[in-house]
VOGU-3710 file (C-alpha; in Angstrom, 3 decimals, decimal comma):
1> xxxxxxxxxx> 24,447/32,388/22,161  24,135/34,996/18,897  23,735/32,241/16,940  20,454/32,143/14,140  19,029/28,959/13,114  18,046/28,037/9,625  16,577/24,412/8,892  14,363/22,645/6,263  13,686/19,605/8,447  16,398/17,910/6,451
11> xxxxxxxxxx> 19,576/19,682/8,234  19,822/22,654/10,086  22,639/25,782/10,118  23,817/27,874/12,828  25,131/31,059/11,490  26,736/33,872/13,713  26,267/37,593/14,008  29,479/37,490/11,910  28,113/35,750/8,728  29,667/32,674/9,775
21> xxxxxxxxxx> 28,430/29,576/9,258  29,550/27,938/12,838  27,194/24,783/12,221  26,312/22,561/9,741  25,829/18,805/9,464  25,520/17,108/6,342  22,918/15,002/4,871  21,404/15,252/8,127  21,342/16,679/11,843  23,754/13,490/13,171
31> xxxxxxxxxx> 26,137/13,495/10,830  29,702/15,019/10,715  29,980/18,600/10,017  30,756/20,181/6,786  31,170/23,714/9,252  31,493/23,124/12,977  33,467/26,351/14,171  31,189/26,389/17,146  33,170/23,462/18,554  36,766/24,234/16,915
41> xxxxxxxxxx> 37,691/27,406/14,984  40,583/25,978/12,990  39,706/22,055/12,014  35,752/23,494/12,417  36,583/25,330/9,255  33,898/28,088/8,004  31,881/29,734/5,677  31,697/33,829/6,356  30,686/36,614/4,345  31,256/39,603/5,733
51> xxxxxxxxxx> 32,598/43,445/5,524  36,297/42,393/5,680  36,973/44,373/9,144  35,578/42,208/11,649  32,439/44,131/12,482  29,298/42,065/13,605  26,147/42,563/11,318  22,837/42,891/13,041  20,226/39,816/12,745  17,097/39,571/12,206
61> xxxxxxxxxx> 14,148/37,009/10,673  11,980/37,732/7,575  8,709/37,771/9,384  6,721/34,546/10,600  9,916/32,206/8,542  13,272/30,766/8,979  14,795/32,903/6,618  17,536/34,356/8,512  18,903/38,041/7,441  22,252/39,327/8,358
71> xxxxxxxxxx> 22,617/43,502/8,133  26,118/44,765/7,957  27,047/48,451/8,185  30,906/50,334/8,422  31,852/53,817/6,377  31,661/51,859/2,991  28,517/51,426/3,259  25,990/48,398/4,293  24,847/45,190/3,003  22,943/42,315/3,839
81> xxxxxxxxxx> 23,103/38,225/3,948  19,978/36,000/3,308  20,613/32,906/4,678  18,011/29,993/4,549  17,505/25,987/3,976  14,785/25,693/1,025  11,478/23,867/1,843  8,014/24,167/-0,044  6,424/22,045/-1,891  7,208/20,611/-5,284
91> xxxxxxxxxx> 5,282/17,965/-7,456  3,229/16,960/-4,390  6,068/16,644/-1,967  7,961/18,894/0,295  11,173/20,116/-1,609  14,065/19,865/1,130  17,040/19,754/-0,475  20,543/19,537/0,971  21,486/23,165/-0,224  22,264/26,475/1,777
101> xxxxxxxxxx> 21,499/29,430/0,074  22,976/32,858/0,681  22,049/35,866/-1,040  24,087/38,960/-0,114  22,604/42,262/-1,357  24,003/45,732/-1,278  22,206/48,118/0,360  23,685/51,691/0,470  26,854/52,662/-0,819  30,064/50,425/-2,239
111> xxxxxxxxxx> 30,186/47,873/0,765  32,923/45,368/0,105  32,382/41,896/1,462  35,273/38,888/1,665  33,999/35,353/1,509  36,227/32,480/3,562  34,553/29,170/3,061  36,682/25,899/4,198  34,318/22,738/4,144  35,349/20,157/6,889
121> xxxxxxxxxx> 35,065/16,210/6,512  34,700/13,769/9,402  34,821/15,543/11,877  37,364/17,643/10,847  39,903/15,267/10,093  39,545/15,792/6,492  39,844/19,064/4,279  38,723/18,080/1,307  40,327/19,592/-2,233  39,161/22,372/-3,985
131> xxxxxxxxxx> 38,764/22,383/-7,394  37,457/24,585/-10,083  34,900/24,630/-12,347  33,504/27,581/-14,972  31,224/28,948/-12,017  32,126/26,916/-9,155  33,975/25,292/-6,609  33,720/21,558/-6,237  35,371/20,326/-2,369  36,412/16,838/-3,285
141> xxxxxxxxxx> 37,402/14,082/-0,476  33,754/13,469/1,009  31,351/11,178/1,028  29,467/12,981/-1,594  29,952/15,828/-3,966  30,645/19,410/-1,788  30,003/22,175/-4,695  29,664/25,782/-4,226  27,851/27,308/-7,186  28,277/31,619/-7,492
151> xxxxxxxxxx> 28,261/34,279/-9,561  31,042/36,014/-7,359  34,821/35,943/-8,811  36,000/31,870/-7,587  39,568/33,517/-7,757  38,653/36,090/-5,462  37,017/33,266/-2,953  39,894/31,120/-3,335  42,364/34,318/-1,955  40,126/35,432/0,491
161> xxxxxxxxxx> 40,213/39,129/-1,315  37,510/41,574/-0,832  35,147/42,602/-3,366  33,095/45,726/-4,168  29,520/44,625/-4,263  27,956/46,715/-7,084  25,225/44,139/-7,594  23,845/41,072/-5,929  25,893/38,224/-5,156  24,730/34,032/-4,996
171> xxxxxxxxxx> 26,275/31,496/-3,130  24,563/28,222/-3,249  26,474/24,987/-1,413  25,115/21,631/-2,283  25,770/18,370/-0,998  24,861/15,798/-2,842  23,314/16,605/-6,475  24,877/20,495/-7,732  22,605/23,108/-7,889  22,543/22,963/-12,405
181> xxxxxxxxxx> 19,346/25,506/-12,694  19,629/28,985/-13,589  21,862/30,762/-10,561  19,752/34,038/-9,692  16,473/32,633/-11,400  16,447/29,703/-8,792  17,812/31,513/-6,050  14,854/34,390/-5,831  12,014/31,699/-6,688  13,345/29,285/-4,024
191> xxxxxxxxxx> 13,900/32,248/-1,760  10,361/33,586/-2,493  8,485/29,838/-2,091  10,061/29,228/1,201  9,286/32,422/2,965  5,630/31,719/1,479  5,867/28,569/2,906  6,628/29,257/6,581  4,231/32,024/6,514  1,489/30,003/5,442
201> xxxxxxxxxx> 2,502/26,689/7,939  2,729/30,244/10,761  -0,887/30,934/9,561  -2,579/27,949/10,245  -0,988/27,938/13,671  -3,042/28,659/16,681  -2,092/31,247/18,233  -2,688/33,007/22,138  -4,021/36,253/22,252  -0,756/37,621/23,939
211> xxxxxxxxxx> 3,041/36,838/23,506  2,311/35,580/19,875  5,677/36,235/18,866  7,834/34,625/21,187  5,469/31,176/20,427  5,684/31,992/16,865  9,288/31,548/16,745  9,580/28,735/19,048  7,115/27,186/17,210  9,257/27,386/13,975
221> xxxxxxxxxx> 11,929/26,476/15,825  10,153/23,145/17,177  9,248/22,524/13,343  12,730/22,410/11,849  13,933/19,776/14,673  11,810/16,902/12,919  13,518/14,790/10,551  10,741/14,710/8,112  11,820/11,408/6,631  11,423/9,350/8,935
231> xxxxxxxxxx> 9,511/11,342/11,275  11,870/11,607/14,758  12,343/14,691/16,284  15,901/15,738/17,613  16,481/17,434/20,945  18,725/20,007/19,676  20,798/21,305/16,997  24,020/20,247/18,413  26,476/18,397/20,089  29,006/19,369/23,163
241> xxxxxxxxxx> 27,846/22,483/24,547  28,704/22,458/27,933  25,301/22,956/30,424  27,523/25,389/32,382  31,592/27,063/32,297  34,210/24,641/33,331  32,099/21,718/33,520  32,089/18,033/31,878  28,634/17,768/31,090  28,975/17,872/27,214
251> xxxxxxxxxx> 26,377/15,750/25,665  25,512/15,041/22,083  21,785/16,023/21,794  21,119/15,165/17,455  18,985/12,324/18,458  15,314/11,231/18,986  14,246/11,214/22,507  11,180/9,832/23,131  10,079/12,170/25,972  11,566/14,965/24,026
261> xxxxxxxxxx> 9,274/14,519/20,983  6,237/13,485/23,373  6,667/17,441/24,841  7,329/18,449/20,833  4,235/17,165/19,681  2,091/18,237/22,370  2,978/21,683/22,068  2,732/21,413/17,998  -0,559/19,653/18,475  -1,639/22,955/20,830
271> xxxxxxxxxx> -0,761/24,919/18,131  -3,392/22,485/16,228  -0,634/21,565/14,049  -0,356/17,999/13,423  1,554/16,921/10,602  4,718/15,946/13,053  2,576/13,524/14,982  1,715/11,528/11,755  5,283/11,534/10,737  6,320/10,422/14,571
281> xxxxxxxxxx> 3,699/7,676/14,778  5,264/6,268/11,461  9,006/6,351/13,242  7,151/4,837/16,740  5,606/2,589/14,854  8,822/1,081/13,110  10,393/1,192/16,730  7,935/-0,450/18,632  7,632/-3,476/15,724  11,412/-4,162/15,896
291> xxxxxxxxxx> 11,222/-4,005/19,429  8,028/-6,165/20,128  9,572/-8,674/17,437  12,974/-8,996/19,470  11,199/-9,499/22,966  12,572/-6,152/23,683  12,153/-2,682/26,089  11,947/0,586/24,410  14,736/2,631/24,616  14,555/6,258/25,926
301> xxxxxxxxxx> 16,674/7,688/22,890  17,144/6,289/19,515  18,859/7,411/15,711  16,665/9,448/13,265  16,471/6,245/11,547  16,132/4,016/14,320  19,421/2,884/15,175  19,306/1,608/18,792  23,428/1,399/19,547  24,174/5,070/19,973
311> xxxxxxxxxx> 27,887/4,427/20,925  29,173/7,226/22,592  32,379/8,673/21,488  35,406/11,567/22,571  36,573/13,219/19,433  39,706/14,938/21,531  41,644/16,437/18,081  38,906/18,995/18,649  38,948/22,674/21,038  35,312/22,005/22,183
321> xxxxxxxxxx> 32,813/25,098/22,375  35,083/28,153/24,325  37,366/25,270/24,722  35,598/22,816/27,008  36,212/19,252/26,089  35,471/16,924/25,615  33,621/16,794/22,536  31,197/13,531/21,943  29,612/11,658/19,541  26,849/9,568/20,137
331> xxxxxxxxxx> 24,854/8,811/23,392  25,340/6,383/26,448  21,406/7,358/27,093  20,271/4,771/24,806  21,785/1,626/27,571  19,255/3,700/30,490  16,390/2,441/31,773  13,812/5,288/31,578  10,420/3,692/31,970  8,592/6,961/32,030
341> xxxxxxxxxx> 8,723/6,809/28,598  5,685/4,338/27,764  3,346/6,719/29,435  4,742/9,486/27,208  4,280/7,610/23,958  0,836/7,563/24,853  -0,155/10,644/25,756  1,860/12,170/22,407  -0,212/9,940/20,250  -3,481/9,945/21,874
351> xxxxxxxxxx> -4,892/12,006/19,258  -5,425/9,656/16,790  -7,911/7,947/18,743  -9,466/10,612/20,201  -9,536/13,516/17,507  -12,373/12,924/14,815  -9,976/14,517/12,250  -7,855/11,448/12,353  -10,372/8,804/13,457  -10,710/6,591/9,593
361> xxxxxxxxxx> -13,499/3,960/9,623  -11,927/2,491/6,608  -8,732/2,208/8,096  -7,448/0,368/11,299  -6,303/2,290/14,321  -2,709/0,851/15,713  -4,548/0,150/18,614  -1,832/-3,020/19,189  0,315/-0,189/19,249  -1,309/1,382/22,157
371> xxxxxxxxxx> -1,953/-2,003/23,790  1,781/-3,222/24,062  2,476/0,999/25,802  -0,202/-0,260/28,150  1,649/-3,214/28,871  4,816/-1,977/29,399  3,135/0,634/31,808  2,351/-2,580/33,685  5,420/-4,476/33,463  7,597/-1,955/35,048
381> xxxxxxxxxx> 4,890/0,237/36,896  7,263/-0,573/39,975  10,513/-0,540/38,298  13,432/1,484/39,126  14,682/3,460/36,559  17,536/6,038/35,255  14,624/8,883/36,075  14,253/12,355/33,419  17,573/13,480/34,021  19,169/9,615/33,060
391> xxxxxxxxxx> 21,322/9,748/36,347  24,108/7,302/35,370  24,867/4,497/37,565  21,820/5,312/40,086  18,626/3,504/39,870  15,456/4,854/41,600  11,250/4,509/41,752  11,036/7,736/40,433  8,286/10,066/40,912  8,276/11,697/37,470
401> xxxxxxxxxx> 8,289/7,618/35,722  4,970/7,134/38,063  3,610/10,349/36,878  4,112/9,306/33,679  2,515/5,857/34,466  -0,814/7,551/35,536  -0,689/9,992/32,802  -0,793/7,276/30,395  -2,699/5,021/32,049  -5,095/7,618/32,318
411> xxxxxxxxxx> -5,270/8,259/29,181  -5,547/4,702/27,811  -8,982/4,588/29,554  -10,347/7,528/27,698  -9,719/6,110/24,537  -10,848/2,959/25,794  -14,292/3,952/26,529  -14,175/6,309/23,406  -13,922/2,869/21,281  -15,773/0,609/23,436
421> xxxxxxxxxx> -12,731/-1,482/24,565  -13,697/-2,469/27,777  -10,855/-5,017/28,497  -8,174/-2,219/28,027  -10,418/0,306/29,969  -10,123/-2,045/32,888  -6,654/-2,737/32,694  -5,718/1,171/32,145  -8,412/2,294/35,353  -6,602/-0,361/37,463
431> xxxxxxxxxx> -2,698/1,036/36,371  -3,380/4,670/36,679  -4,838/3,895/40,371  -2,171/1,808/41,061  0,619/4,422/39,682  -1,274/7,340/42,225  -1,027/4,659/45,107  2,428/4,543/44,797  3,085/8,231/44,142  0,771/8,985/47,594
441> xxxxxxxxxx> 2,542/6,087/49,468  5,761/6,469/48,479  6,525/9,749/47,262  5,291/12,644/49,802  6,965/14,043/51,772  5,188/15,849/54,858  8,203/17,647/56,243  9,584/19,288/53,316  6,186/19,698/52,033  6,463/18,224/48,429
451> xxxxxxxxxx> 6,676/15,004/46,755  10,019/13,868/46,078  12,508/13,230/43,032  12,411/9,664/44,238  10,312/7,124/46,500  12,201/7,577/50,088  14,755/10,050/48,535  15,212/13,503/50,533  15,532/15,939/47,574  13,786/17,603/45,237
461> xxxxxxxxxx> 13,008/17,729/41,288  11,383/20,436/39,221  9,955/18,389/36,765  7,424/17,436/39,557  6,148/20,367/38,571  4,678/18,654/36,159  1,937/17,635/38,577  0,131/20,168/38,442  0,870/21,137/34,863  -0,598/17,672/34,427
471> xxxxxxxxxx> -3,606/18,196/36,308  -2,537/15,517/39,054  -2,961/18,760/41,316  -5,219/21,181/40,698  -5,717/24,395/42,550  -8,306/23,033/44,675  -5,717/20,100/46,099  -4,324/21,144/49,654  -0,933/20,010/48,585  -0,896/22,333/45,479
481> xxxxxxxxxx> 0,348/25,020/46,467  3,037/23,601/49,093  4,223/21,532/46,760  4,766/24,461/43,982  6,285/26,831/46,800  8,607/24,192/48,605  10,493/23,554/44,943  10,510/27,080/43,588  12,494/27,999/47,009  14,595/25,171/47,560
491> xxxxxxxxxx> 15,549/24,751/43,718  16,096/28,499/43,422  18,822/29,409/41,264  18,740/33,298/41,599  16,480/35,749/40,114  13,224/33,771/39,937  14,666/30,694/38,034  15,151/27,181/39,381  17,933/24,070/38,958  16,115/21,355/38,029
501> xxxxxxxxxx> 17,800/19,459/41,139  20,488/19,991/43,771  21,187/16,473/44,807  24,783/15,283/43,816  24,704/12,998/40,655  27,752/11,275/38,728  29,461/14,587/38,229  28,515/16,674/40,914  26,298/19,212/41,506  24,312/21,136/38,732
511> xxxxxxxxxx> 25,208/24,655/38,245  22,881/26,698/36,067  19,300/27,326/36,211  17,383/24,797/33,888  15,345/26,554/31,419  12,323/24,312/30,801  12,250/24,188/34,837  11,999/27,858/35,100  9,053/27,544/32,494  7,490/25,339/34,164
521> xxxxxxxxxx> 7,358/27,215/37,493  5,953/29,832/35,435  3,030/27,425/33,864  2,505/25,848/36,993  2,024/29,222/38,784  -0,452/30,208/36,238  -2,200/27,350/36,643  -2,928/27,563/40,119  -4,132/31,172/40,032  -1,254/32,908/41,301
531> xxxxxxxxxx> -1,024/34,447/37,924  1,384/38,133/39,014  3,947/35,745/39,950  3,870/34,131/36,548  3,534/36,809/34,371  6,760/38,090/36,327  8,895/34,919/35,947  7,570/34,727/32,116  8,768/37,738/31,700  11,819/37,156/32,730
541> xxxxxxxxxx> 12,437/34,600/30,511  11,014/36,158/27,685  14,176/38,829/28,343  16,758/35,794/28,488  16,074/34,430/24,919  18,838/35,665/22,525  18,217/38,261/20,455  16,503/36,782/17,736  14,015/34,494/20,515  16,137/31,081/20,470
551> xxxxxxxxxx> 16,619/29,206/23,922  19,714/26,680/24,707  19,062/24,661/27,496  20,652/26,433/30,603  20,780/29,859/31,881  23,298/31,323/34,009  20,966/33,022/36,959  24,130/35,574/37,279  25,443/36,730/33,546  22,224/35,625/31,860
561> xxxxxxxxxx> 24,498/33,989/29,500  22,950/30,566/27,757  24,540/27,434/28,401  24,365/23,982/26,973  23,238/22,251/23,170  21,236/25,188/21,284  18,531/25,611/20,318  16,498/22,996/23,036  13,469/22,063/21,934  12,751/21,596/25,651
571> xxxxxxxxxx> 13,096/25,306/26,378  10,818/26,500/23,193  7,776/23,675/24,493  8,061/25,578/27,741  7,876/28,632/26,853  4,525/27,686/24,351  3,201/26,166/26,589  3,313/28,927/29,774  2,172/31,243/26,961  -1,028/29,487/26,566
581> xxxxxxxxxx> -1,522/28,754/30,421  -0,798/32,347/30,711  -2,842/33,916/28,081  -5,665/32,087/27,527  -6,354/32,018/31,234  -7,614/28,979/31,090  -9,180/26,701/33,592  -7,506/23,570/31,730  -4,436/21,753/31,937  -1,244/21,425/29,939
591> xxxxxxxx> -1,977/18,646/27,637  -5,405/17,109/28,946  -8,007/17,437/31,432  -7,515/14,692/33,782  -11,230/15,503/35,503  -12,719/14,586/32,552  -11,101/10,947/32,674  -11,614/10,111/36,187
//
């Protein structure tokens, strides 16, 4: 996927090696595209700059940013596209406007460039009406006002014609309130404040001593997938890319997973970047008070402004990405029962109560908050569930859900004893023993050699994994090391990687290797000592990022070709966080040090 991501925490773009803009979504990450050529080249419409003769530019990012820049080259000469969403801050708050900028700059010679640009409407039912101003283009028929300000001939726009570019050329498309500032003025001070920006936010980032810029860039990457306001954090970019060719599995991912943004803030909080947990604990909070107030569960997926009914939808008037339908809207995830996250919830907001640099004496800790996560832990620390991979129609104990049980309970007693809460210590010391019981009961398995995806289920599931990346099993536990060996060779997918199961679900078997599986074979090697064998598989996928370092979700063992909704957060906290196992060396664990706690 040659696709380069530009984002402001507002929206984000996808913009191909073509100077195509093949993705964007307008206010915000969930709602319809204004360009969505990824999924349908004709009713996706587009916005392209480029050479005129179909030759791909060369992509790269201004260093430590999300400014994306586009190189093109042919026997006229060469030019180059700067693409990016502005964000820095402006009268005490973050400026994050709805606007793509794109400043295309001549470089050698008299390059010609032609600009297409064809706004969509829901969905790409509507094509809204262009109409002219003195120096711009409004696109009427949308929700809001579509304008695209420019100092390049509108005339020549409007007929597609190409143009010598003697000088530089700004295109700035708003959505909402019109760019009405001085053109170039505000297009090189917005330009120069936001790569400022990024490289400062990069700079207080902490960083391993090796691979620092592969976890630079999925840490930007990680950044731009928050919603900043309200605080959720989206899975991916997109919607209905398949996970592998010729398969159904087309899933809209522009929503807020709970265990997604757990993993999200985890790694961000490695990176001793916190700023995205206080935003998510405002957006848990608001969850968790609607839901305590109407008696109710929490969901494992919800809106970037709450919404719990994420009705899922088939939008069949469109291609679908390389023409695999069908295309949805919305998730069906939101009816599962995925009980693993309470313990999740916990562990991504267990900083507050345990780091000094949030603890306030003047100020109450939502400790209610982390009372009613305990509770749930209890209420359906038996409970059969959907599982991490929200297997429709089949309900199991899960082994990953009890994991997640004793992570949290685990983690409530820390905090308990931190705050001398000695009722909640209690209650937490007696789940997390409980959750092991059942994992050591129920879940081994001493003929395969590994603990289960299931309680009495014969199969396997990478994310258990996790159990050592945990610190559930450390190197010193005689089932370590079986465990770690029986999955990486009976989940292999070719080449090192791993599926992240092989059992048949509701569509069959899975295909392609799972990337944040692969990752974290490669953390949990590392963690056990067995570091060659890591540094080879991190390697590896190091060499199967695209070529500017962005992940999808699945990897095709064979053609190394990414599969599935891009770019997946999931993949990027993998990869940070086998970069620290791996580089540091470190005798710790993934996101606490369960010794400490017991």
């Amino acid at each position: 996927m040659d696709y380069g991501l530009v984002g402001n925490c507002q929206y984000n773009a996808l913009i191909d090696h073509f100077g195509n803009v093949v993705w964007l979504c307008w206010p915000r990450f969930d709602a319809s595209f204004v360009f969505g050529g990824l999924l349908d080249a004709d009713k996706g419409g587009r916005f392209r700059i480029s050479p005129g003769d179909g030759s791909p530019g060369k992509q790269e990012y201004i260093n430590n940013t999300n400014v994306l820049r586009t190189v093109f080259h042919n026997e006229r000469g060469s030019f180059e596209i700067l693409d990016f969403a502005p964000r820095f801050v402006l009268f005490e708050r973050y400026h994050k406007p709805t606007k793509l900028f794109r400043i295309v700059r001549p470089l050698s010679g008299e390059p010609v460039v032609r600009v297409e640009i064809e706004p969509k409407g829901d969905y790409g039912r509507v094509t809204p009406r262009a109409v002219f101003g003195s120096n711009h283009i409004r696109y009427n028929g949308l929700d809001q006002e579509l304008r695209l300000t420019t100092n390049a001939s509108l005339n020549l726009i409007s007929e597609q014609r190409e143009m010598v570019l003697r000088e530089p050329l700004y295109f700035v498309l708003s959505y909402g309130e019109p760019l009405e500032a001085s053109l170039e003025h505000t297009a090189k001070e917005f330009l120069e404040r936001t790569i400022k920006y990024w490289q400062t936010w990069v700079k207080h980032c902490y960083l391993p001593l090796e691979y620092q810029s592969a976890v630079i860039r999925s840490a930007l990457v990680l950044k731009i997938h928050q919603f900043e306001d309200t605080g959720a954090i989206i899975a991916a970019t997109t919607t209905s890319i398949p996970e592998a060719e010729g398969t159904v599995r087309n899933w809209d991912y522009r929503y807020c997973w709970m265990r997604d943004a757990m993993f999200s803030l985890l790694a961000l909080q490695r990176l001793t970047q916190f700023e995205e947990l206080e935003g998510f604990v405002c957006y848990l909070r608001n969850l968790t008070e609607s839901s305590h107030a109407n008696g109710e569960r929490l969901q494992p997926v919800y809106g970037i402004s709450g919404e719990h009914a994420l009705i899922e939808q088939i939008l069949d008037h469109l291609e679908g990405y390389r023409g695999h339908q069908p295309v949805r809207i919305g998730n069906q995830a939101y009816e599962h029962l995925q009980h693993d996250v309470y313990g999740e919830l916990v562990l991504a907001i267990s900083q507050l109560f345990l780091d000094q640099r949030f603890i306030n004496p003047d100020e109450s800790m939502p400790i209610n908050l982390l009372t009613r996560l305990l509770g749930h832990i209890e209420t359906y620390l038996e409970a059969k569930d959907a599982g991490l991979w929200e297997f429709r129609g089949i309900a199991q104990l899960h082994t990953f859900t009890l994991l997640m049980h004793w992570a949290g309970a685990l983690m409530v007693r820390q905090i308990g004893e931190t705050h001398d809460l000695p009722e909640l210590t209690s209650k937490a010391e007696t789940l997390y023993q409980r959750a092991a019981a059942l994992i050591e009961d129920q879940c081994w398995d001493e003929q395969l050699g590994a603990y289960t995806i299931a309680a009495g289920v014969d199969a396997l599931d990478a994310s258990l994994l996790m159990m050592i990346n945990l610190g559930y099993l450390d190197r010193d536990h005689p089932r370590a090391n079986r465990h770690l060996d029986t999955i990486a060779q009976r989940l292999d997918a070719g080449h090192g990687l791993i599926h992240r199961y092989t059992m048949q679900d509701d569509f069959g078997a899975t295909e392609n290797a799972f990337l944040i599986c692969s990752f974290w074979l490669a953390e949990a090697y590392a963690r056990l000592g067995r570091t060659a064998e890591a540094e080879t598989l991190f390697k590896r996928l190091l060499e199967a990022a695209n070529p500017l370092g962005l992940y999808s979700e699945d990897l095709d063992p064979k053609s190394g070709e990414q599969w599935g909704n891009f770019p997946q957060t999931y993949s990027h906290v993998g990869l940070i966080n086998a970069a620290f196992a791996l580089a540091r060396k470190d005798e710790g664990h993934g996101f606490f040090n369960p010794q400490r706690y017991r």
